[in-house]
BAZAMI-894090 format. One line per field, with one value per residue: residue number from 1; residue in three letters; x, y, z of N, C-alpha, C in turn. Coordinates in pm, 1 decimal, m for minus. Layout:
<sites>
lodo <- c(NUM ...);
segu <- c(Ala ...);
n_X <- c(X ...);
n_Y <- c(Y ...);
n_Z <- c(Z ...);
ca_X <- c(X ...);
ca_Y <- c(Y ...);
ca_Z <- c(Z ...);
c_X <- c(X ...);
c_Y <- c(Y ...);
c_Z <- c(Z ...);
</sites>
This chain:
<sites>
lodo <- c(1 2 3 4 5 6 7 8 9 10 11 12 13 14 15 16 17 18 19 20 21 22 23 24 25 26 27 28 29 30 31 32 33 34 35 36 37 38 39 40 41 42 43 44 45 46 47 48 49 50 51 52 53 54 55 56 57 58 59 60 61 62 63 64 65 66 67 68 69 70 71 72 73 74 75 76 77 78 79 80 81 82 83 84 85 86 87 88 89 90 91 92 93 94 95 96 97 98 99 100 101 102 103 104 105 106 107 108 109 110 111 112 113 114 115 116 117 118 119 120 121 122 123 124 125 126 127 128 129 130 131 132 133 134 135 136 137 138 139 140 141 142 143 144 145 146 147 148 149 150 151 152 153 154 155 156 157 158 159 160 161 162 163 164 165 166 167 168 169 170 171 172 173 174 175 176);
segu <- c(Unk Unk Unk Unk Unk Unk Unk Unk Unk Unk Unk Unk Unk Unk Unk Unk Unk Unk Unk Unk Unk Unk Unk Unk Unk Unk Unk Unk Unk Unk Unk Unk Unk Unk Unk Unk Unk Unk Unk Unk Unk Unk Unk Unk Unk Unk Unk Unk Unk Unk Unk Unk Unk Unk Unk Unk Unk Unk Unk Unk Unk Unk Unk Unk Unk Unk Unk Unk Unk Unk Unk Unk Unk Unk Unk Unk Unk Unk Unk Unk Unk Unk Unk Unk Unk Unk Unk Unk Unk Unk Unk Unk Unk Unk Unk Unk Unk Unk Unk Unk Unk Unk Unk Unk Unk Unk Unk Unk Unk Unk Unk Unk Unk Unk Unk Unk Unk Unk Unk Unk Unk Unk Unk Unk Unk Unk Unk Unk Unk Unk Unk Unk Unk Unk Unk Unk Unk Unk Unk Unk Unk Unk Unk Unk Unk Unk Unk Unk Unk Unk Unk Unk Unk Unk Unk Unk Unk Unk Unk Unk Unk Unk Unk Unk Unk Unk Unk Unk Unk Unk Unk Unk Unk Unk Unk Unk);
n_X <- c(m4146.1 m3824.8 m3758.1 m3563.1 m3316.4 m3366.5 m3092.1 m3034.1 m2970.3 m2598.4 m2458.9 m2403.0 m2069.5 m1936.6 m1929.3 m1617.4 m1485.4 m1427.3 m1161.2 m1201.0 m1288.9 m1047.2 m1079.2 m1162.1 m1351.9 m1182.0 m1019.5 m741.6 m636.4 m664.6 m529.2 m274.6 m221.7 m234.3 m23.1 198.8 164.3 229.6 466.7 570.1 526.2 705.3 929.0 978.8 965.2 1231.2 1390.5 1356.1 1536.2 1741.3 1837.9 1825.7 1840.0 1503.1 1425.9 1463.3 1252.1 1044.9 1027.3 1064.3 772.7 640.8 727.4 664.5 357.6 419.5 525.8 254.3 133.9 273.0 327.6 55.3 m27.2 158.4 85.7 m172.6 m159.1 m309.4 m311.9 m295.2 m489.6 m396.2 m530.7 m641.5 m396.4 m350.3 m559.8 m505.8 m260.2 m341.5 m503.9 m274.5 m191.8 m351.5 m384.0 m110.4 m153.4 m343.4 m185.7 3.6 m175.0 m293.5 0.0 0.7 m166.2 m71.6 106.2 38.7 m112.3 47.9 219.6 77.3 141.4 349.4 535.2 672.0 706.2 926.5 1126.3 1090.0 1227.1 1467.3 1564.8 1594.8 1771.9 2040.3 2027.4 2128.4 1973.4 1905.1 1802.4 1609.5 1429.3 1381.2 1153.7 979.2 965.7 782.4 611.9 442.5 293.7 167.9 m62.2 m361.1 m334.0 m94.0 m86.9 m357.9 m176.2 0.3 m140.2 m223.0 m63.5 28.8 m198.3 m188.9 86.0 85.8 m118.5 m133.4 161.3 191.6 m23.1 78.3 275.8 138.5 11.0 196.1 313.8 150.4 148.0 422.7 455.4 267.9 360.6 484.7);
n_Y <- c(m4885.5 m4769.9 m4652.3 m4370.3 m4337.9 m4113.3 m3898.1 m3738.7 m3447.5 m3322.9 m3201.8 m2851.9 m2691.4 m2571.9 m2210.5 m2005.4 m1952.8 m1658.8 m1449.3 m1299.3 m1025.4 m718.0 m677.2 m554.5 m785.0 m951.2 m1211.4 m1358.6 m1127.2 m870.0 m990.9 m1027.9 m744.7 m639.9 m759.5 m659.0 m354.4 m350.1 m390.7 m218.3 21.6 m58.8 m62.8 218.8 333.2 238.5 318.3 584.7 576.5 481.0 721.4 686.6 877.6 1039.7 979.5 724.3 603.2 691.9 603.3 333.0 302.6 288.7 56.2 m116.2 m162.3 m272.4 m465.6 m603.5 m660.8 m827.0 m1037.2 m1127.4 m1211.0 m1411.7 m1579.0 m1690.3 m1650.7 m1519.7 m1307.4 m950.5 m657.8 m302.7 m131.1 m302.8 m386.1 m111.3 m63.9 m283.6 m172.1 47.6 m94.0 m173.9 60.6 215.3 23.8 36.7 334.9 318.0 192.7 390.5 594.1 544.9 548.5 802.2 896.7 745.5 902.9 1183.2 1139.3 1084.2 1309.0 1443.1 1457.1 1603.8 1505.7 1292.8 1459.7 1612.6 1390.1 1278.7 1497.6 1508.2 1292.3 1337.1 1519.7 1389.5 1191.2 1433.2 1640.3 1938.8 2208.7 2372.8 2228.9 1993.7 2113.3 2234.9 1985.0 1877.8 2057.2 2013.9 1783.4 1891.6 2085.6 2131.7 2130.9 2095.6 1790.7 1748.4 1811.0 1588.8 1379.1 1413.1 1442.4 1184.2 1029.7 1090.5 1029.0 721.5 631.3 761.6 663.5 351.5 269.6 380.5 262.7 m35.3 m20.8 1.7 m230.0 m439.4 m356.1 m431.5 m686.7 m801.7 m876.6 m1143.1);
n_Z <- c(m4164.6 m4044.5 m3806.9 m3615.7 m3390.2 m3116.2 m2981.1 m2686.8 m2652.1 m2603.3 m2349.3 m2229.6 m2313.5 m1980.2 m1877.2 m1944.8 m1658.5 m1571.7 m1403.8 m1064.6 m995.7 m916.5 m627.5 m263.3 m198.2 m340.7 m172.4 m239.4 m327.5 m140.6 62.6 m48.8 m145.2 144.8 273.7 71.8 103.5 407.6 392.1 253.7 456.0 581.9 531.2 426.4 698.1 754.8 571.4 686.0 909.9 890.9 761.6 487.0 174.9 95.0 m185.0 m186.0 m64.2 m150.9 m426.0 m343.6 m222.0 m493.3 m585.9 m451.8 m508.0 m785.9 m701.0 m563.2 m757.9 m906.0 m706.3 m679.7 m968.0 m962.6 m741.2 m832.7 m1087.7 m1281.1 m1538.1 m1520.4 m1586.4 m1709.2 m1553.4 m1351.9 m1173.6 m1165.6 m969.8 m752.5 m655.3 m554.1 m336.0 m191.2 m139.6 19.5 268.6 337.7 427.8 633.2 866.7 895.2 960.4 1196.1 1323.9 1327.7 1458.9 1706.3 1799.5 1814.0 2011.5 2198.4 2218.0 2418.7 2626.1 2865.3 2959.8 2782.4 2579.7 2648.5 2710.3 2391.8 2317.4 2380.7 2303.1 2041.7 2051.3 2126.1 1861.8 1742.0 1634.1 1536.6 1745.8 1690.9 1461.4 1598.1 1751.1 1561.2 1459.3 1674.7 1726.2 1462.9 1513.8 1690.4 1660.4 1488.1 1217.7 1131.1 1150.2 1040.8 784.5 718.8 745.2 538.7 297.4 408.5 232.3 m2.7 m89.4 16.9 m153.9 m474.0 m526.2 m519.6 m681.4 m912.5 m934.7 m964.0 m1175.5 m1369.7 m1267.0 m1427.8 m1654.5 m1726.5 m1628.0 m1774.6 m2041.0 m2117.4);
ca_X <- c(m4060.1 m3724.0 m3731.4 m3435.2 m3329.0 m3256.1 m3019.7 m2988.4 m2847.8 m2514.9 m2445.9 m2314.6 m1979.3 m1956.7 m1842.8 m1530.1 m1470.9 m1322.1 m1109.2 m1259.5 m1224.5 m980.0 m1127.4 m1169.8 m1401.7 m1138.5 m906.4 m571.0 m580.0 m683.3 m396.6 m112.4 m224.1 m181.3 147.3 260.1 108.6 253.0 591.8 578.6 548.1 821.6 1056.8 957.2 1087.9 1379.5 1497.1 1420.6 1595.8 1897.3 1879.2 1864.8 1731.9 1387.3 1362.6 1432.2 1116.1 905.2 1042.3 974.4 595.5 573.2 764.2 519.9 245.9 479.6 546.6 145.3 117.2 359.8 287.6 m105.1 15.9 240.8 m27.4 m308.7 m120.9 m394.0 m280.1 m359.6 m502.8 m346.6 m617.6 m642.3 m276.1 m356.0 m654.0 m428.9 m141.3 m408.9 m565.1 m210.9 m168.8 m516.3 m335.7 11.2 m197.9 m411.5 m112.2 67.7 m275.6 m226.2 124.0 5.9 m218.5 m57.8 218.6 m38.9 m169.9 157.6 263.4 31.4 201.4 473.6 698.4 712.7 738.0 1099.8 1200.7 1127.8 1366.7 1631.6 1605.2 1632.5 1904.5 2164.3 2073.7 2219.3 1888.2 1926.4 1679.8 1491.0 1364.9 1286.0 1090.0 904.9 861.0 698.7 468.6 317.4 174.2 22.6 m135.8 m436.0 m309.4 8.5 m159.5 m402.6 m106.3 51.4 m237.1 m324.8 38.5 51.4 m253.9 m153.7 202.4 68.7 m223.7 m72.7 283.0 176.0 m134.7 138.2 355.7 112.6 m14.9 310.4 398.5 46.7 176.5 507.2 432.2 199.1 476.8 549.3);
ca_Y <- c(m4773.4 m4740.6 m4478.1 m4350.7 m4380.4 m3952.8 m3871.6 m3657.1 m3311.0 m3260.2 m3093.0 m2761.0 m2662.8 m2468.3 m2105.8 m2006.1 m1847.2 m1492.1 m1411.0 m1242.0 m845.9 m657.7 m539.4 m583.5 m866.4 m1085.4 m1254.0 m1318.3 m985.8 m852.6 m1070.5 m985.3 m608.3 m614.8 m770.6 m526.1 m219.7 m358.6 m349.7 m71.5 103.3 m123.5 m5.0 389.9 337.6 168.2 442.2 680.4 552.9 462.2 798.7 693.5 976.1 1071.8 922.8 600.9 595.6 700.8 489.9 228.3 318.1 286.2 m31.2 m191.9 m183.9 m368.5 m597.5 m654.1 m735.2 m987.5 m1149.8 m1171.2 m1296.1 m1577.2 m1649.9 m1671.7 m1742.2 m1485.2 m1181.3 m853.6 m557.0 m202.7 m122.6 m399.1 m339.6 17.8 m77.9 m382.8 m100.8 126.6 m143.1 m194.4 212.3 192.3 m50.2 119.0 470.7 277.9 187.6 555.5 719.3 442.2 545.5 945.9 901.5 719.8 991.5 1290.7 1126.6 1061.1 1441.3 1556.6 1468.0 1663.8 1387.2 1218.6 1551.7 1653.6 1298.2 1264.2 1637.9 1474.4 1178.8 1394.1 1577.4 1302.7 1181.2 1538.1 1689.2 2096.2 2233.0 2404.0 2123.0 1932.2 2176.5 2206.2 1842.4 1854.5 2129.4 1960.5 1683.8 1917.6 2125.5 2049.2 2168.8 1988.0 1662.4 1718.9 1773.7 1523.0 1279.9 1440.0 1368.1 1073.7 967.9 1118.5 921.0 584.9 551.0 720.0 585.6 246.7 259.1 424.8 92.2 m139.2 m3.2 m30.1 m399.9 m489.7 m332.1 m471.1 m834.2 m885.9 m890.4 m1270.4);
ca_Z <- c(m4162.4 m3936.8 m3658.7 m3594.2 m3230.0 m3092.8 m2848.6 m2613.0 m2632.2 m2572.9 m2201.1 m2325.7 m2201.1 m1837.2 m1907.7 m1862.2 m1517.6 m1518.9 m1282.8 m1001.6 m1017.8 m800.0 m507.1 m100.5 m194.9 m416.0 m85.3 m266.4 m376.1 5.0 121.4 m84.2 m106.0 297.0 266.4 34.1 205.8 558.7 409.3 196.9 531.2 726.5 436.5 468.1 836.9 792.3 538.0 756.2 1028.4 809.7 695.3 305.8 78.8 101.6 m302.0 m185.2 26.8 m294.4 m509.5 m258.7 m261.1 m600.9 m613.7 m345.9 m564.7 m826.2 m637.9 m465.2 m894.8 m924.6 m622.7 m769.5 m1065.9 m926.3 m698.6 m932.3 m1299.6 m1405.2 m1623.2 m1487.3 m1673.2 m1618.1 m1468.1 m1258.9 m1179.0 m1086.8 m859.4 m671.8 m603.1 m464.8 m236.3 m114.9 m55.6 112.0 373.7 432.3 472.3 748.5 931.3 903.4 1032.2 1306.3 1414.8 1327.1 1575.0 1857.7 1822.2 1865.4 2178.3 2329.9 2257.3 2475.5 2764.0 2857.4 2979.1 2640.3 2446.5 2717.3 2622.8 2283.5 2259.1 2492.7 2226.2 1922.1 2029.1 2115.7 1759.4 1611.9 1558.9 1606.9 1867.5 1624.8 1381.6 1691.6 1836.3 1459.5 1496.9 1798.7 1728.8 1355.5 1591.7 1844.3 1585.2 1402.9 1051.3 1151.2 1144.1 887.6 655.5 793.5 720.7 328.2 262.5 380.2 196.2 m143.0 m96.1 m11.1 m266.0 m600.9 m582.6 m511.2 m815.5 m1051.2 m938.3 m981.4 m1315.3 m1444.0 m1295.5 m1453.2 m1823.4 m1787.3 m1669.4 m1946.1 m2204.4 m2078.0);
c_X <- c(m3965.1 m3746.7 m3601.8 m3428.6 m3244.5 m3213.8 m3028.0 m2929.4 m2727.0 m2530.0 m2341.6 m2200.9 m2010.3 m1878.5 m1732.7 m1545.2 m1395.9 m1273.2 m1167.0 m1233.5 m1135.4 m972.9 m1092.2 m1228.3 m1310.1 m1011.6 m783.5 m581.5 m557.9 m538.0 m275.9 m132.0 m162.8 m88.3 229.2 277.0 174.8 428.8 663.8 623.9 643.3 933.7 1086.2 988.5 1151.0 1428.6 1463.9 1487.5 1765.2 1937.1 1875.9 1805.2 1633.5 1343.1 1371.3 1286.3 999.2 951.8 1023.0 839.0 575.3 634.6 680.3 401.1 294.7 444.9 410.5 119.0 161.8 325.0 136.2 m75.2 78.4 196.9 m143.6 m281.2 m223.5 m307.8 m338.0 m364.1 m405.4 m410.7 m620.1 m520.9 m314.0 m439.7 m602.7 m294.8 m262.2 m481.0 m393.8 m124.3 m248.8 m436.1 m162.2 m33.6 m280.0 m344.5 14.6 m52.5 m268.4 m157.3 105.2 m71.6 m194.0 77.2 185.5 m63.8 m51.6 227.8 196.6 29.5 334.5 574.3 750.2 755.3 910.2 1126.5 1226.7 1257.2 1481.6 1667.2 1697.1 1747.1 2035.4 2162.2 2142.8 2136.5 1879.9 1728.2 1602.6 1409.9 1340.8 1162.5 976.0 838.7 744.8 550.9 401.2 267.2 110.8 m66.6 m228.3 m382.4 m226.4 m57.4 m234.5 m296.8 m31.7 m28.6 m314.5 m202.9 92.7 m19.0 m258.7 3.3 161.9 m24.1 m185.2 10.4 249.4 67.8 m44.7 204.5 249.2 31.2 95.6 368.1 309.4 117.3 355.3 531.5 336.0 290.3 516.4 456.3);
c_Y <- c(m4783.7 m4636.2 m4497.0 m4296.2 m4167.9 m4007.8 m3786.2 m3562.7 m3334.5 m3206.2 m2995.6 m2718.6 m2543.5 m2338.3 m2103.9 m1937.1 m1760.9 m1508.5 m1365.3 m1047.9 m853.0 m584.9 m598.0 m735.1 m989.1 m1111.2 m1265.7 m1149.9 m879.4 m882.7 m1002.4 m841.8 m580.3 m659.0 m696.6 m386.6 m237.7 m373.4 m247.1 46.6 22.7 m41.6 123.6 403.6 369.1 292.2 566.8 672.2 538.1 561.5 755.2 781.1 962.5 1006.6 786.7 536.7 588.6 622.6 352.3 228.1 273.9 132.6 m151.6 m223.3 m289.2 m466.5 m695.1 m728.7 m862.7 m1079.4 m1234.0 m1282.5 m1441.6 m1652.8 m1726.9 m1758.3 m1628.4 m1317.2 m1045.5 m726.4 m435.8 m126.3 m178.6 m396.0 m236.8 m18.9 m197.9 m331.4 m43.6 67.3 m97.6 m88.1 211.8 129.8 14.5 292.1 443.5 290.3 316.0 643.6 650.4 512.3 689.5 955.7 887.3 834.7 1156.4 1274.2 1147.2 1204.9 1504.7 1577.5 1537.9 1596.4 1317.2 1373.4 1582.4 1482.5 1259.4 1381.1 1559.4 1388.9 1209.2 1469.4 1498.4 1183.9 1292.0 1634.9 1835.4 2109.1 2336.7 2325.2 2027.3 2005.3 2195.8 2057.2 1828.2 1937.4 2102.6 1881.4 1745.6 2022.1 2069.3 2002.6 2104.0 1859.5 1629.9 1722.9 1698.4 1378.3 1259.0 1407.8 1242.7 959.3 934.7 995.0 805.5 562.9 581.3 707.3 416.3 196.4 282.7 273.0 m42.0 m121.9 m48.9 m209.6 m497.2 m472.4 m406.7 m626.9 m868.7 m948.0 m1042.5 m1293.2);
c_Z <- c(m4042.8 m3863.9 m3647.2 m3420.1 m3198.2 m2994.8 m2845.2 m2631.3 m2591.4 m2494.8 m2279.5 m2220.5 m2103.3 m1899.6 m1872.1 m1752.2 m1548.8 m1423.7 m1203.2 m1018.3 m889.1 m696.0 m350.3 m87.9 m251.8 m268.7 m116.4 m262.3 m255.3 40.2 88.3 m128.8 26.0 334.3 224.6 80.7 342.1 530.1 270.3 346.1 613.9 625.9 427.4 587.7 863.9 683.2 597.5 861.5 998.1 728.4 552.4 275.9 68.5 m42.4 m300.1 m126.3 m31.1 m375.2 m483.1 m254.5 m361.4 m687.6 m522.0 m441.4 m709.8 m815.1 m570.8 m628.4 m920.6 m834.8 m667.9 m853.0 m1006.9 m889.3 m758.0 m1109.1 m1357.1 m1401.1 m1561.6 m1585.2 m1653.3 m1491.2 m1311.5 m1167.8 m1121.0 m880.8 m743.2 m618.9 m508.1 m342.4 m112.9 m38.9 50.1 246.6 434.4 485.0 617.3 860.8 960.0 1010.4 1151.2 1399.5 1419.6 1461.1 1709.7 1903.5 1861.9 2018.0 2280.4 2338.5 2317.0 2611.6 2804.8 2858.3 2837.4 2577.7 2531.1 2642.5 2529.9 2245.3 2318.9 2353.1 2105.3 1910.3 2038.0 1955.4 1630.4 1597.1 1570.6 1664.0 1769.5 1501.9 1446.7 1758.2 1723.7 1449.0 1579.4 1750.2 1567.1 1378.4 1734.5 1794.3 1495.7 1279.8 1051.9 1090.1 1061.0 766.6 652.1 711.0 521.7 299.3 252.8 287.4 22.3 m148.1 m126.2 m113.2 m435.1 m638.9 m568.1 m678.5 m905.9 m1047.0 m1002.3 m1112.4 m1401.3 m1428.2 m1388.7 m1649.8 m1828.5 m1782.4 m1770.3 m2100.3 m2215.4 m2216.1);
</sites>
């Protein structure tokens, strides 16, 4: 009688790899969140410093998170959900709200010296500012409530215009 000679199994193929999810733990996504987020808030600055309309500033937020998408994507090649998209805007709110509570902060401390608060007014007035909306300035960073609304505003700004952005760059780069 012949025997017939077996072989060997077949090595079965390696799964595919998923992508990683979109969190603190995946590094691109870390990365180019905190790029986005660090000039999300250089750009909220510069239009207020250049005076542009207060809707350029939000529409900037919510174009940051866009943009933390695309960069993913370009980086990566991988497709993002809306989801995913949402949650990769909101890291990169998460990081321009860090750096706002930051500068909210070092601007409380320094009003509680008198010399800075006469110079910041001297400042504000040779840019135009009338002596009573400086003097409102002054006193919503030496008040608590000041500051807390100060700080819930800023936190509502940076996290759901950036998530609405990056939901949307997530649903509209998919179309490729």
């Amino acid at each position: 009688m012949v025997e017939l000679e077996t072989l060997p199994p077949l090595p079965q193929p390696a799964p595919a790899l998923e992508p990683p999810p979109i969190s603190f733990h995946n590094g691109p996504a870390v990365r180019i969140a905190l790029l986005a987020g660090i000039l999300s808030f250089l750009v909220s600055m510069l239009s207020g410093q250049l005076a542009l309309p207060q809707a350029f500033a939000l529409v900037w937020l919510a174009a940051a998170g866009f943009l933390a998408v695309y960069l993913y994507k370009r980086r990566t090649g991988q497709k993002l959900s809306v989801a995913s998209g949402a949650h990769l805007g909101w890291i990169c709110g998460i990081f321009g709200f860090v750096i706002v509570t930051m500068l909210l902060t070092v601007t409380a401390v320094m009003l509680s010296e008198p010399s800075v608060v006469s110079a910041m007014r001297e400042q504000l007035k040779t840019r135009g500012m009338a002596e009573t909306t400086v003097n409102q300035m002054i006193e919503v960073f030496r008040s608590p409530g000041g500051i807390t609304a100060a700080v819930l505003v800023s936190f509502v700004l940076f996290t759901v215009l950036p998530t609405f952005g990056g939901a949307l760059g997530a649903k509209l780069l998919d179309r490729d």
